[in-house]
Backbone as ProteinMPNN parsed JSONL, in Angstrom:
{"seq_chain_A": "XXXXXXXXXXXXXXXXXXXXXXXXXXXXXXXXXXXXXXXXXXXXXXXXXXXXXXXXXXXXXXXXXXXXXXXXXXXXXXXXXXXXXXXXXXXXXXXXXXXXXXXXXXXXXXXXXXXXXXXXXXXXXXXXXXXXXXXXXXXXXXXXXXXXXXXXXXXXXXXXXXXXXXXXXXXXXXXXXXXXXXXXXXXXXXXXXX", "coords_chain_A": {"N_chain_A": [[7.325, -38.582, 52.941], [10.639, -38.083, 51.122], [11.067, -37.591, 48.883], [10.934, -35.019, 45.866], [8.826, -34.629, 44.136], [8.287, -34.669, 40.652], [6.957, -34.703, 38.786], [5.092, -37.154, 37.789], [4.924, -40.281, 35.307], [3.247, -42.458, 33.307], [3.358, -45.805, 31.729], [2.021, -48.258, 29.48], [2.114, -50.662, 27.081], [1.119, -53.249, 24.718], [1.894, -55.339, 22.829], [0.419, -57.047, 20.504], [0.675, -58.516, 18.176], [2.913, -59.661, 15.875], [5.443, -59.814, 13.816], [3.771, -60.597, 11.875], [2.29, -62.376, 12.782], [0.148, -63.407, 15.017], [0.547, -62.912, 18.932], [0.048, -64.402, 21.652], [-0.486, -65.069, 25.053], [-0.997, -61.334, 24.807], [2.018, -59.402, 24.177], [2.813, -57.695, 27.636], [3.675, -54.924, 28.488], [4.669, -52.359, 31.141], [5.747, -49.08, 32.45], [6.634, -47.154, 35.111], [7.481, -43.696, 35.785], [9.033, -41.533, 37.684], [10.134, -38.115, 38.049], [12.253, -36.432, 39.74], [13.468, -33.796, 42.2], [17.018, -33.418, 42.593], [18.952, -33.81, 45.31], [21.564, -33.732, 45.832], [22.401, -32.111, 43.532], [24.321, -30.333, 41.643], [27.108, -30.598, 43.38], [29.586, -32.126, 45.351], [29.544, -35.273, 47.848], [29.762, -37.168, 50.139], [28.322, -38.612, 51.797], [25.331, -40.114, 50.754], [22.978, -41.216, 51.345], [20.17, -39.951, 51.581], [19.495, -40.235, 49.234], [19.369, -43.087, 49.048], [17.3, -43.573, 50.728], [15.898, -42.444, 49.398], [15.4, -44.031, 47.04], [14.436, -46.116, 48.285], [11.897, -45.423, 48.645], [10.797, -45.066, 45.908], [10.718, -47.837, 45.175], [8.549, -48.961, 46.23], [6.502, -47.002, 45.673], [6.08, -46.522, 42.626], [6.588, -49.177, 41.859], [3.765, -49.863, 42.522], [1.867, -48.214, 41.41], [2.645, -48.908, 39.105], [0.827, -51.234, 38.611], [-1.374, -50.793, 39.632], [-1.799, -48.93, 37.972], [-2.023, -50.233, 35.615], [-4.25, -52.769, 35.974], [-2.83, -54.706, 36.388], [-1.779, -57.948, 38.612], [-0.349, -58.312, 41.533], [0.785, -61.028, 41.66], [0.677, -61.972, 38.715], [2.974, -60.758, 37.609], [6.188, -61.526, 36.036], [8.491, -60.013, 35.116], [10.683, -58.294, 35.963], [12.03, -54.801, 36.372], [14.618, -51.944, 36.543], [15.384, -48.735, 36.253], [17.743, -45.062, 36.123], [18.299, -41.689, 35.387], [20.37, -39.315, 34.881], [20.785, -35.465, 35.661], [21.861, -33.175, 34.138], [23.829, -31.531, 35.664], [23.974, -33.479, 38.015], [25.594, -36.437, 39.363], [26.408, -40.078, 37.952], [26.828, -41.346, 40.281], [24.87, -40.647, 41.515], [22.194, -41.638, 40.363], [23.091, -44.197, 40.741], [22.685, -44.89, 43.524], [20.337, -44.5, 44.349], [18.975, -46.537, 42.955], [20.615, -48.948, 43.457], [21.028, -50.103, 46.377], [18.873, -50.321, 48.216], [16.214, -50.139, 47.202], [15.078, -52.612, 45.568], [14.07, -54.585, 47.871], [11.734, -52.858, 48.756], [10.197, -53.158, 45.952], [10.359, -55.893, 45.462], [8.296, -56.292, 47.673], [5.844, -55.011, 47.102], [5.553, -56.848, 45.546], [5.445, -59.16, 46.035], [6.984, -60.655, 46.449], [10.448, -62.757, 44.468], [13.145, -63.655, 43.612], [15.602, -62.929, 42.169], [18.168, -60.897, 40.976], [17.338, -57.476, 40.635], [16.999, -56.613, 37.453], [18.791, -53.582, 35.823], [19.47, -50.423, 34.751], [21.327, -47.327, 34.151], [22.012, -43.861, 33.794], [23.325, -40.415, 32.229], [21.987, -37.47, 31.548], [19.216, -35.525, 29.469], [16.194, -33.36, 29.229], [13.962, -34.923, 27.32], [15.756, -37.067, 26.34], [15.943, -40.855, 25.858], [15.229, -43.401, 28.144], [15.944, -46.826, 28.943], [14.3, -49.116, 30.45], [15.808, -52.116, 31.389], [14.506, -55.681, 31.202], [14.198, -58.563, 33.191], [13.534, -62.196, 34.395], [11.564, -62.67, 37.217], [12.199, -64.578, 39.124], [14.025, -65.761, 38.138], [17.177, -65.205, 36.667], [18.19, -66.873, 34.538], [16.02, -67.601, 32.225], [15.875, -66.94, 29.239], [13.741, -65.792, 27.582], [12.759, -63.454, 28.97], [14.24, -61.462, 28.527], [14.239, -58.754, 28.128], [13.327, -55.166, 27.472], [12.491, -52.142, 28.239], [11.402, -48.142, 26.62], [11.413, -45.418, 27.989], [10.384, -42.145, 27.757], [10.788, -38.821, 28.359], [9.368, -35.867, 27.587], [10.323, -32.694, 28.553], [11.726, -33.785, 30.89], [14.761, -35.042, 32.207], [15.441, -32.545, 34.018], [18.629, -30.294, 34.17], [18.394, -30.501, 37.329], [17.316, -32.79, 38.471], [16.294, -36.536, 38.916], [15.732, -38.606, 36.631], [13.612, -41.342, 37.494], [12.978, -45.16, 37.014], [10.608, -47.212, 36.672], [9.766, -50.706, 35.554], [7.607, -53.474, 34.831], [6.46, -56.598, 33.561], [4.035, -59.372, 32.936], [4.241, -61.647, 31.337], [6.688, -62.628, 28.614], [9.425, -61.59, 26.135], [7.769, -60.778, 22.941], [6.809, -63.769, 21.101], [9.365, -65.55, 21.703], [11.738, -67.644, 20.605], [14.865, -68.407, 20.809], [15.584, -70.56, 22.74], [16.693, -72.235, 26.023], [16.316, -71.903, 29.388], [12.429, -72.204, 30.686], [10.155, -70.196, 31.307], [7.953, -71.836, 32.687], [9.922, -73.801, 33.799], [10.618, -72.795, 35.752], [11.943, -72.818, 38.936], [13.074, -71.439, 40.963], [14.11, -70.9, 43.074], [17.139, -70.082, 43.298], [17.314, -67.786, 42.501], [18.77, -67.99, 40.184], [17.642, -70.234, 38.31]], "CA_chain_A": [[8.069, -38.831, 51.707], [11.4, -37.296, 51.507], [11.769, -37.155, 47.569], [10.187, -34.317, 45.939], [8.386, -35.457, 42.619], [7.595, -32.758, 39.614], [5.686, -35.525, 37.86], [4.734, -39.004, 37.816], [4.483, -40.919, 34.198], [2.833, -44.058, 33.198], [3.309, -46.631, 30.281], [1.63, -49.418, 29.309], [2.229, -50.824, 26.063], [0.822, -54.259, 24.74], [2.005, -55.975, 21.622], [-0.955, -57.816, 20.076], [1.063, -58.884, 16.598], [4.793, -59.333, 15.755], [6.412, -60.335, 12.317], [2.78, -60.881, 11.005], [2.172, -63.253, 13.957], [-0.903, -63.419, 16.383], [1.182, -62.542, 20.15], [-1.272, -64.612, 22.651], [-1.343, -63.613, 24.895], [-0.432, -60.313, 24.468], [3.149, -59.325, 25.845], [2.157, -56.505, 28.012], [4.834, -54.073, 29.664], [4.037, -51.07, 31.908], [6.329, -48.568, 32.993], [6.17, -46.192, 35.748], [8.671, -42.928, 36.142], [9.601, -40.177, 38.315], [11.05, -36.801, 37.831], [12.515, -35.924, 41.291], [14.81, -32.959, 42.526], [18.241, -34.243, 42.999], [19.01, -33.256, 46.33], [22.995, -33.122, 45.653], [22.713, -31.365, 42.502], [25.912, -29.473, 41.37], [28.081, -30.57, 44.37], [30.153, -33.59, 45.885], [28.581, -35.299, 48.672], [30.548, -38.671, 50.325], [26.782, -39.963, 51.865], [24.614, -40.609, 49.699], [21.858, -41.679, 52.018], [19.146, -39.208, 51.242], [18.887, -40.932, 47.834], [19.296, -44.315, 49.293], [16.078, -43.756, 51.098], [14.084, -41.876, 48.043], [15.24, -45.356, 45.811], [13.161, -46.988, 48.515], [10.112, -44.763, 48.234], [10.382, -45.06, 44.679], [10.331, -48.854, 44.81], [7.15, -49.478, 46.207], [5.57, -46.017, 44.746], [6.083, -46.614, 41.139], [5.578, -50.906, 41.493], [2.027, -50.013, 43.166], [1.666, -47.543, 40.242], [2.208, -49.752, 37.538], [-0.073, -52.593, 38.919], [-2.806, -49.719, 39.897], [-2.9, -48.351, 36.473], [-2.702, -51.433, 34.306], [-4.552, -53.586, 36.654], [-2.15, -56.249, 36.759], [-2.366, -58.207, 39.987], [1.296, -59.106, 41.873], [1.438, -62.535, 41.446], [1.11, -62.162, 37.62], [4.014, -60.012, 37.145], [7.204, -62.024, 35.75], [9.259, -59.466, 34.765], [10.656, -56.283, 36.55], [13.546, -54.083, 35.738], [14.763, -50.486, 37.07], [16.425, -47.728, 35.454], [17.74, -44.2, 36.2], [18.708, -40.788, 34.466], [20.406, -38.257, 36.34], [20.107, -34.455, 34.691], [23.561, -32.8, 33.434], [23.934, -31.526, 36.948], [24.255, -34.403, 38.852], [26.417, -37.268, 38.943], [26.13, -40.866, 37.809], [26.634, -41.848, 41.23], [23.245, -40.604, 42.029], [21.265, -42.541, 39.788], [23.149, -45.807, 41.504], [22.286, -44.275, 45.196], [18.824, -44.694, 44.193], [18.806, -48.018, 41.977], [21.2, -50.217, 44.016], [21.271, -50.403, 47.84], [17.567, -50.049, 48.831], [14.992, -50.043, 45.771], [14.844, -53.807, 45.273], [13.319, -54.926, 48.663], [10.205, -52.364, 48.295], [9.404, -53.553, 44.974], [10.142, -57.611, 45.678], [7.48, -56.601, 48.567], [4.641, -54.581, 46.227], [4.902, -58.209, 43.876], [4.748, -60.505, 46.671], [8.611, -61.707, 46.055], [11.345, -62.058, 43.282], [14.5, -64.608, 44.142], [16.262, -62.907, 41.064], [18.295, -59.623, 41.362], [16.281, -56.783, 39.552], [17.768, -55.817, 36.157], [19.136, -52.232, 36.186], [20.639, -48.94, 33.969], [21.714, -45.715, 34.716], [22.934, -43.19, 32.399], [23.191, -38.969, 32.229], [20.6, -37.008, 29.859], [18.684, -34.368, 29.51], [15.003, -33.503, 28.658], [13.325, -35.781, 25.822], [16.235, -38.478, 26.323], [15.527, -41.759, 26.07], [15.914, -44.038, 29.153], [15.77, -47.791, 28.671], [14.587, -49.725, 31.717], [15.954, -53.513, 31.156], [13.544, -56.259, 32.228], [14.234, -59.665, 33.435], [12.308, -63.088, 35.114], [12.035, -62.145, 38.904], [12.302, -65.518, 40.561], [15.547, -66.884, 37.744], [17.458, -64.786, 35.475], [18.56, -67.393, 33.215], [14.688, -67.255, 31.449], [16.239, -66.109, 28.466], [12.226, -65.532, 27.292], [12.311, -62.958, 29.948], [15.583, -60.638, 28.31], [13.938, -57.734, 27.523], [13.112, -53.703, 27.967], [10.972, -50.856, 27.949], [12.044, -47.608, 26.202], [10.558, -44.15, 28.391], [11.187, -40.976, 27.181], [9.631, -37.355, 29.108], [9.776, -34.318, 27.132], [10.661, -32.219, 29.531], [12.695, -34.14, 32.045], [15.402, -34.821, 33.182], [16.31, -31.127, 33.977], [19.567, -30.44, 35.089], [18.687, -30.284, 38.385], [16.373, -33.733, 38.464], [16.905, -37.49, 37.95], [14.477, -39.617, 36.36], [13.537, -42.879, 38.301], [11.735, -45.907, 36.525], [10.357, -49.356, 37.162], [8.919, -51.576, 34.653], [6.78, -54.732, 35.143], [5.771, -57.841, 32.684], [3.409, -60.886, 32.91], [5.072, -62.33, 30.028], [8.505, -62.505, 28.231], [9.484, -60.966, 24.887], [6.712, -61.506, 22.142], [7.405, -64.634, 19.946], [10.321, -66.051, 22.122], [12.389, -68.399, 20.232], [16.05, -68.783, 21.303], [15.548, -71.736, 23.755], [16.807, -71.995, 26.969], [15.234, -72.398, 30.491], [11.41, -71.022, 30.517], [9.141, -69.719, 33.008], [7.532, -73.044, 33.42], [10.226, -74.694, 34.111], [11.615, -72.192, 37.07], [12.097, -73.48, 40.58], [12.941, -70.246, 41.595], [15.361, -71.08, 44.874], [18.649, -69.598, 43.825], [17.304, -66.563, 41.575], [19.009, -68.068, 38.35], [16.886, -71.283, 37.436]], "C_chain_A": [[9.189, -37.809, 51.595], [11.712, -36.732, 50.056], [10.632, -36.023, 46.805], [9.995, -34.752, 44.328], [7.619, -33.854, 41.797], [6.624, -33.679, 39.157], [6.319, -37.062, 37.699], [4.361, -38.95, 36.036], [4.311, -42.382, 34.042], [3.145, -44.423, 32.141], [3.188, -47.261, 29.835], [1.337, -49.586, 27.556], [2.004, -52.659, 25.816], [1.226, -55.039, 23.073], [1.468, -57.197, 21.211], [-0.024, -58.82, 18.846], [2.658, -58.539, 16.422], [5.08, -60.298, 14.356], [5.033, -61.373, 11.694], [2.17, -62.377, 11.983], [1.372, -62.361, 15.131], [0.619, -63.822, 17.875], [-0.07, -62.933, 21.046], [-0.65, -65.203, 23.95], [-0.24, -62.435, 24.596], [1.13, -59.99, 25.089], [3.1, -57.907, 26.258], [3.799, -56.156, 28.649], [4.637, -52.748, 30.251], [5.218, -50.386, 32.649], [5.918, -47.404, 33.876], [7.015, -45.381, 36.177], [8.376, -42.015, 36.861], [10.215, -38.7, 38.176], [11.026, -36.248, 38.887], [13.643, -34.742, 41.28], [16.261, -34.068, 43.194], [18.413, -33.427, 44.304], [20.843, -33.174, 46.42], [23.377, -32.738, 44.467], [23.77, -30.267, 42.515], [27.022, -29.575, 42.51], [28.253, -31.98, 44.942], [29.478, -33.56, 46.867], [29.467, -37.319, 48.611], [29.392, -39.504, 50.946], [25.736, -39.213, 51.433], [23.033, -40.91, 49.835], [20.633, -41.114, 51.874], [18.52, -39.853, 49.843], [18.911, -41.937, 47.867], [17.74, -44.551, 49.834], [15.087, -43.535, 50.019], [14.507, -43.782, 47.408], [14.034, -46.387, 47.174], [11.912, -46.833, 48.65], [9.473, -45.041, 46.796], [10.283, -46.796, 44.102], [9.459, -49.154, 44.85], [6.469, -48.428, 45.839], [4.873, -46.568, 43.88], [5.898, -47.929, 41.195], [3.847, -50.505, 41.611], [1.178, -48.725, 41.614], [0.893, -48.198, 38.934], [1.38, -50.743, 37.694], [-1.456, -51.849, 38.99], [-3.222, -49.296, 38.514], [-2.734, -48.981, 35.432], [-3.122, -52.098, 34.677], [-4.22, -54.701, 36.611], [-2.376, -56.861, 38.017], [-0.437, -58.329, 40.279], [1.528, -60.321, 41.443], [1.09, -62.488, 39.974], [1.859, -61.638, 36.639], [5.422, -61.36, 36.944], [8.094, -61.746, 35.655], [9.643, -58.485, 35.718], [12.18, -55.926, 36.157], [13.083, -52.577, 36.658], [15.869, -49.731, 36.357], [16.41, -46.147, 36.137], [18.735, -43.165, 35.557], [18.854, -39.429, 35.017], [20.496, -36.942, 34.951], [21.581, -34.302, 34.946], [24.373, -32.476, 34.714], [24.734, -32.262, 38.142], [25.44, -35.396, 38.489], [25.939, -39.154, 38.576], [25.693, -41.749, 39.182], [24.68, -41.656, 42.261], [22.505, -40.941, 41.881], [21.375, -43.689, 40.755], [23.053, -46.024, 42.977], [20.794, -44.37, 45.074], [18.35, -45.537, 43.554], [19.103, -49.148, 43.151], [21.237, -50.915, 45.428], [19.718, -50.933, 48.48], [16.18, -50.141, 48.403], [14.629, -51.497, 45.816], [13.718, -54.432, 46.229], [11.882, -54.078, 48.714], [9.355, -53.074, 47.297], [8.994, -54.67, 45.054], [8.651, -57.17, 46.919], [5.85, -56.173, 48.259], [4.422, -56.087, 45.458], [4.658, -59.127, 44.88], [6.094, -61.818, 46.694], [9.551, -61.792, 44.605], [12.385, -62.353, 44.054], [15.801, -63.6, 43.29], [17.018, -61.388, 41.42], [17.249, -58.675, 39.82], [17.371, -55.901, 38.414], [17.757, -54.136, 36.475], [19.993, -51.19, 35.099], [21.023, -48.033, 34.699], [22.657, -45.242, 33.218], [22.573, -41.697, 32.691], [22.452, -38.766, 31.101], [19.816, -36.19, 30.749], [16.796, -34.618, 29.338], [14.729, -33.91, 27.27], [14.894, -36.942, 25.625], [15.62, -39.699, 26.716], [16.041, -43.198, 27.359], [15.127, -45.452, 28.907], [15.958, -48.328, 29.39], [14.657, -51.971, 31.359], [15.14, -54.732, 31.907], [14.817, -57.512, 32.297], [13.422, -60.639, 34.221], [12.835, -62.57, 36.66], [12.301, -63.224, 39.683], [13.7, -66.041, 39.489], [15.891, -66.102, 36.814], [17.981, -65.458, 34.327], [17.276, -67.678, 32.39], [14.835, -66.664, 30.695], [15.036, -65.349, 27.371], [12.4, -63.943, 27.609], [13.392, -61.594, 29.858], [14.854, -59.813, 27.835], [14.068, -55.975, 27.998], [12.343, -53.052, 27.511], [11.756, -49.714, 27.725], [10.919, -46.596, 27.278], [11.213, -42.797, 28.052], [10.002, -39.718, 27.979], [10.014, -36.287, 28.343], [10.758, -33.619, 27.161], [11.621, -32.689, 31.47], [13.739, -34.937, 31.713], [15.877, -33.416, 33.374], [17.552, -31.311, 34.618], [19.517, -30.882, 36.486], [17.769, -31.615, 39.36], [17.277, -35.171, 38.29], [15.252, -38.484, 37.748], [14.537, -41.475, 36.681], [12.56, -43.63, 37.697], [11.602, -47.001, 36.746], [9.373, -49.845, 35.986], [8.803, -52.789, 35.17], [5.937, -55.463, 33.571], [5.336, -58.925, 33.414], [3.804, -61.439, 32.163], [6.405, -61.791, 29.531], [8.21, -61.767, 26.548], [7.962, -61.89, 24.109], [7.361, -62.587, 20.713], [8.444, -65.336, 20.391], [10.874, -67.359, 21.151], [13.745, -68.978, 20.272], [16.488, -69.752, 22.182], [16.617, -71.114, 25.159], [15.852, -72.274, 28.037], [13.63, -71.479, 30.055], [10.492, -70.866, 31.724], [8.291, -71.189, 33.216], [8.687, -73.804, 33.753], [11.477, -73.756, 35.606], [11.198, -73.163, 38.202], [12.118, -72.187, 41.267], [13.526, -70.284, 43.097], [16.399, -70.377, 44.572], [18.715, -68.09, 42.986], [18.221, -66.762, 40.471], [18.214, -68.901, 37.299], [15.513, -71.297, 37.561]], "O_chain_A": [[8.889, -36.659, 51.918], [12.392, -35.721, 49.882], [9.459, -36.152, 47.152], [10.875, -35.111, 43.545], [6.988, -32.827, 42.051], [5.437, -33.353, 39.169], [7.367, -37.695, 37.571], [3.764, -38.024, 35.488], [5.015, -43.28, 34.503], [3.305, -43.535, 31.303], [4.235, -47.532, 29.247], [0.581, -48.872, 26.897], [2.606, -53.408, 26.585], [0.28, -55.062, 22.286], [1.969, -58.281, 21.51], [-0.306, -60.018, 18.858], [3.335, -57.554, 16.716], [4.784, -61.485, 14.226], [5.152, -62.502, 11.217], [1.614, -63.308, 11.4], [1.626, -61.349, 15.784], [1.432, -64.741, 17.779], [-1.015, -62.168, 21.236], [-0.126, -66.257, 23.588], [0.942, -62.546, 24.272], [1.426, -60.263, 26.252], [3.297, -56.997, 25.453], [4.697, -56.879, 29.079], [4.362, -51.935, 29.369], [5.746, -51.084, 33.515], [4.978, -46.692, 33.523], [7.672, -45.885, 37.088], [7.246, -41.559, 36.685], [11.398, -38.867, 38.473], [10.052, -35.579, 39.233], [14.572, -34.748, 40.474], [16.329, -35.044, 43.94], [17.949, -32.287, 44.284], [21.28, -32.383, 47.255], [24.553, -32.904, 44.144], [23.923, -29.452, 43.424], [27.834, -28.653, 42.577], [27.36, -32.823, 45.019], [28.828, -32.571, 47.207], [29.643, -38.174, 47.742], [29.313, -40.724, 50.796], [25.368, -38.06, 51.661], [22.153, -40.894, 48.975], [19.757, -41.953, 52.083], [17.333, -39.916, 49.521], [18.517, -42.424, 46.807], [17.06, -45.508, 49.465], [14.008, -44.063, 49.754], [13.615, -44.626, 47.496], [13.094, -47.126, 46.879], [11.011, -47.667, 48.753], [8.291, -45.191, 46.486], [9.904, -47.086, 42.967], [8.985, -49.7, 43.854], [5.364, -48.86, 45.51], [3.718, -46.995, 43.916], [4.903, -48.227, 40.534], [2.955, -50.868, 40.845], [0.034, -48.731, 41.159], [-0.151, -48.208, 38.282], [1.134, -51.277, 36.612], [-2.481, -52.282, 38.464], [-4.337, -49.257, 37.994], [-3.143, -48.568, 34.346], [-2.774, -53.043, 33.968], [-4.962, -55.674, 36.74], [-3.262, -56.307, 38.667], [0.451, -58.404, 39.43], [2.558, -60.59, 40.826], [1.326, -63.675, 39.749], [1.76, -61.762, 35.418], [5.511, -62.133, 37.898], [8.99, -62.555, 35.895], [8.748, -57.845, 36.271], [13.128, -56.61, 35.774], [12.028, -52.194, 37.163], [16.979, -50.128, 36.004], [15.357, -45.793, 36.667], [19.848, -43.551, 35.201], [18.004, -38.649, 35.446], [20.362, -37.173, 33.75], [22.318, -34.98, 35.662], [25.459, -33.026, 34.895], [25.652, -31.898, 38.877], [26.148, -35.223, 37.497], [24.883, -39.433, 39.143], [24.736, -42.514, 39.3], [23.911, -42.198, 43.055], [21.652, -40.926, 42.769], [20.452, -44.167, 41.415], [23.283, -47.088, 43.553], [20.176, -44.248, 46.131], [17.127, -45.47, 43.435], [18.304, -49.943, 43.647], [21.447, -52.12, 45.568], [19.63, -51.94, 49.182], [15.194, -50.207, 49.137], [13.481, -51.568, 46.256], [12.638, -54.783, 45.753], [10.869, -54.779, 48.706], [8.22, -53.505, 47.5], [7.811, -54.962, 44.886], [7.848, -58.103, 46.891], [4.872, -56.664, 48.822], [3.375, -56.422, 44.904], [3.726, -59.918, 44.731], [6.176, -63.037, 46.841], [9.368, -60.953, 43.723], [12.702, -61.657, 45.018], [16.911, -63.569, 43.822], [16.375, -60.683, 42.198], [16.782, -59.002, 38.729], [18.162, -54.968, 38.55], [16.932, -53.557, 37.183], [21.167, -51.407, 34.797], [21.006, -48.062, 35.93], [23.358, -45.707, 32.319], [21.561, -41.544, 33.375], [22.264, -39.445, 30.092], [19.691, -36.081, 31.969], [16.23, -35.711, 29.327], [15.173, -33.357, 26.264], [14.916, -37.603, 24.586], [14.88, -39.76, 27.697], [17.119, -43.788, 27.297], [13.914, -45.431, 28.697], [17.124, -48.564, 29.704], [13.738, -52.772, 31.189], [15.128, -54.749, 33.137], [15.917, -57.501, 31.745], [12.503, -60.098, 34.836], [13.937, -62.237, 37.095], [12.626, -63.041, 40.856], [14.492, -66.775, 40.082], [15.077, -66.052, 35.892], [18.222, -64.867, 33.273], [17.736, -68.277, 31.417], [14.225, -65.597, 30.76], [15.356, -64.518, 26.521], [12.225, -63.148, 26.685], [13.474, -60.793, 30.789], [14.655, -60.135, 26.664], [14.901, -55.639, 28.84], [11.592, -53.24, 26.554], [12.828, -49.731, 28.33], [9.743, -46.944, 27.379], [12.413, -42.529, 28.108], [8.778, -39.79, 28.082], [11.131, -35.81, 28.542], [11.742, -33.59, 26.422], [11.895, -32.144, 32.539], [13.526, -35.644, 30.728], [16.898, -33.162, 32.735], [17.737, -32.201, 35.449], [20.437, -31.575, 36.921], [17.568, -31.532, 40.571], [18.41, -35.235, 37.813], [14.263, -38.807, 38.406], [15.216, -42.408, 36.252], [11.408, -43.196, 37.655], [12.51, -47.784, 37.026], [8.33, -49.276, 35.668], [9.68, -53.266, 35.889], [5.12, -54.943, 32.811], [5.975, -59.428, 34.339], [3.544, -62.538, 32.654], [7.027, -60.804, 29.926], [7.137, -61.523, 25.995], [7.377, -62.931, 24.406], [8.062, -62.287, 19.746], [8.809, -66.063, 19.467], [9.98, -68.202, 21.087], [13.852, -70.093, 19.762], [17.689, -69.849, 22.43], [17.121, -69.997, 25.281], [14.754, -72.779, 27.804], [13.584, -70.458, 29.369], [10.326, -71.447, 32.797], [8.104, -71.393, 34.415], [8.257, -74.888, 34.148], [12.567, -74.039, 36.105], [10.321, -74.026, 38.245], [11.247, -71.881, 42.082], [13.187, -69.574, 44.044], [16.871, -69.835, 45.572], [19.726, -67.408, 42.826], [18.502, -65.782, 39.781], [18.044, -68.673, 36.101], [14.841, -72.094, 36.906]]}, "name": "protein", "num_of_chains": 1, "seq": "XXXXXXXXXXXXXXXXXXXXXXXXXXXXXXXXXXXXXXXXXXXXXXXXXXXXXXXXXXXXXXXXXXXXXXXXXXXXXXXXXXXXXXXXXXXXXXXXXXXXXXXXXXXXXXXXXXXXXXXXXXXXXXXXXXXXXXXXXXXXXXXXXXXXXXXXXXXXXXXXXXXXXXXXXXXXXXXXXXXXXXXXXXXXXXXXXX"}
């Protein structure tokens, strides 16, 4: 493993009840983050590649994470999203050296597949900022059910000299969906939009 981790966090959150409304089933969401040393902290750097590889450690890590410690199974994940939060230090570009090139194929291979590209942030921040990893459906992003996010927040991280890496996973779409549109029964799932 080439990325060096201060601490692993989990987050599984289940919303039973919404606007006085039984949620059945529940809509579950589980996040799983990172707090890694940046390895080009305080200085330019034209490849990038060192953090191209950690985003693919940290795809299948943190998926096998969140399935391990909410005992979801793969095939009843719907959702996934990725987010990252580089420390004052670093640069934006480092978050998207570890989101965009390399991360996706790990995770599509922890679930078992995922036609859809995987929703994504990035943003700078400090310790006790809030990083908001955006979900979406993994085999069609037009599942407008399936538009949602998970909020993670660490104390103590992002330090300057860190960036915080996260993956979230759903079996279900927002709780209460009502806006119409395509829905998870009616994906096909061939071109990653329908």
């Amino acid at each position: 493993m080439t990325a060096r981790i201060r601490k692993l966090v989990t987050v599984m959150e289940a919303v039973e009840r919404e606007a006085g409304q039984v949620v059945s089933p529940p809509a579950v969401r589980v996040c799983c983050a990172a707090l890694i040393a940046n390895p080009f902290v305080g200085r330019y750097a034209e490849d990038l590649s060192e953090l191209i590889e950690i985003g693919a450690e940290m795809g299948s890590l943190l998926a096998r994470r969140c399935l391990d410690l909410s005992g979801l199974k793969p095939d009843a994940i719907q959702s996934f999203g990725k987010a990252a939060m580089v420390g004052e230090a670093g640069e934006i570009e480092h978050a998207a050296a570890a989101l965009h090139p390399s991360m996706g194929a790990p995770l599509r291979e922890v679930l078992g597949g995922g036609k859809a590209l995987v929703p994504s942030s990035k943003k700078m921040g400090g310790p006790g900022d809030t990083l908001d990893v955006p979900l979406g459906h993994k085999d069609a992003a037009y599942v407008r059910s399936h538009f949602d996010g998970m909020s993670v927040r660490i104390s103590d991280g992002p330090r300057a000299n860190e960036i915080l890496i996260a993956i979230a996973l759903a079996p279900t779409g927002r709780p209460l969906p009502r806006v119409g549109g395509l829905t998870h029964d009616e994906v096909t799932g061939i071109d990653g939009l329908r």
